[in-house]
Residue, then its C-alpha position, 0 to 999 in steps of 0.5 A: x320924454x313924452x308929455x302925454x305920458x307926464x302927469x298933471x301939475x299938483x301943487x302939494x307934491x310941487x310943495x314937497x318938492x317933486x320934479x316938475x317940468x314944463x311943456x316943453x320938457x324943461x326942468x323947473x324948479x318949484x318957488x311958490x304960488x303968486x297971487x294970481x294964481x300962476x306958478x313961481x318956479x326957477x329955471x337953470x342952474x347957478x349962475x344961468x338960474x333966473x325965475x319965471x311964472x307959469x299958468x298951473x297947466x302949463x306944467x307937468x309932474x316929472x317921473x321921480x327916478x330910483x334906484x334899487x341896489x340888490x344882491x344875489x346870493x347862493x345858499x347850498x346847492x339850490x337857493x339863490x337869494x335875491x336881496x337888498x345891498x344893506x350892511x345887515x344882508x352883507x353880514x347875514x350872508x358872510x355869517x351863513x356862508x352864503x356865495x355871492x353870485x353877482x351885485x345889481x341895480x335897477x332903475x325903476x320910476x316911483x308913482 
């Protein structure tokens, strides 16, 4: 992933736990703050996780990924319906008769 392309450090989002990376593009989980102003974070997981500090500039913010889960329906002979995968869409299109045509999903990055 290119960093250029990665958003400064914010320390708020950091708190509400958004993804964090390094420079180098490595995973980080966010600890805290230290009393010199440099950031707690653990690196790896489980067993191999050990924590480390950097300064605030030294790392990124990570795009969050997400998926969206949709479905297209047909309705008569000219609607096609474009909708979420929901219980309550599933039961709308079986009370109306509506065809599906096909399940889908999409993977989009949340600003």
């Amino acid at each position: 992933m290119d960093t250029d392309q990665l958003k400064p450090f914010d320390l708020e989002k950091a708190k509400a736990g958004k993804p964090i990376q390094t420079l180098l593009g490595i995973p980080v989980k966010f600890l805290g703050v230290l009393s010199n102003g440099r950031i707690a974070v653990e690196i790896g997981e489980d067993e191999k996780a050990h924590a480390t500090d950097f300064f605030p500039e030294s790392l990124r913010m990570r795009p969050e990924v997400k998926k969206f889960k949709g479905v297209l329906y047909a309705q008569g002979v000219s609607d096609v319906l474009v909708m979420s995968d929901t219980e309550q869409n599933r039961n709308w299109a079986k009370h109306y008769r509506a065809t599906l045509i096909k399940e889908f999903e999409v993977e989009y990055e949340d600003e």
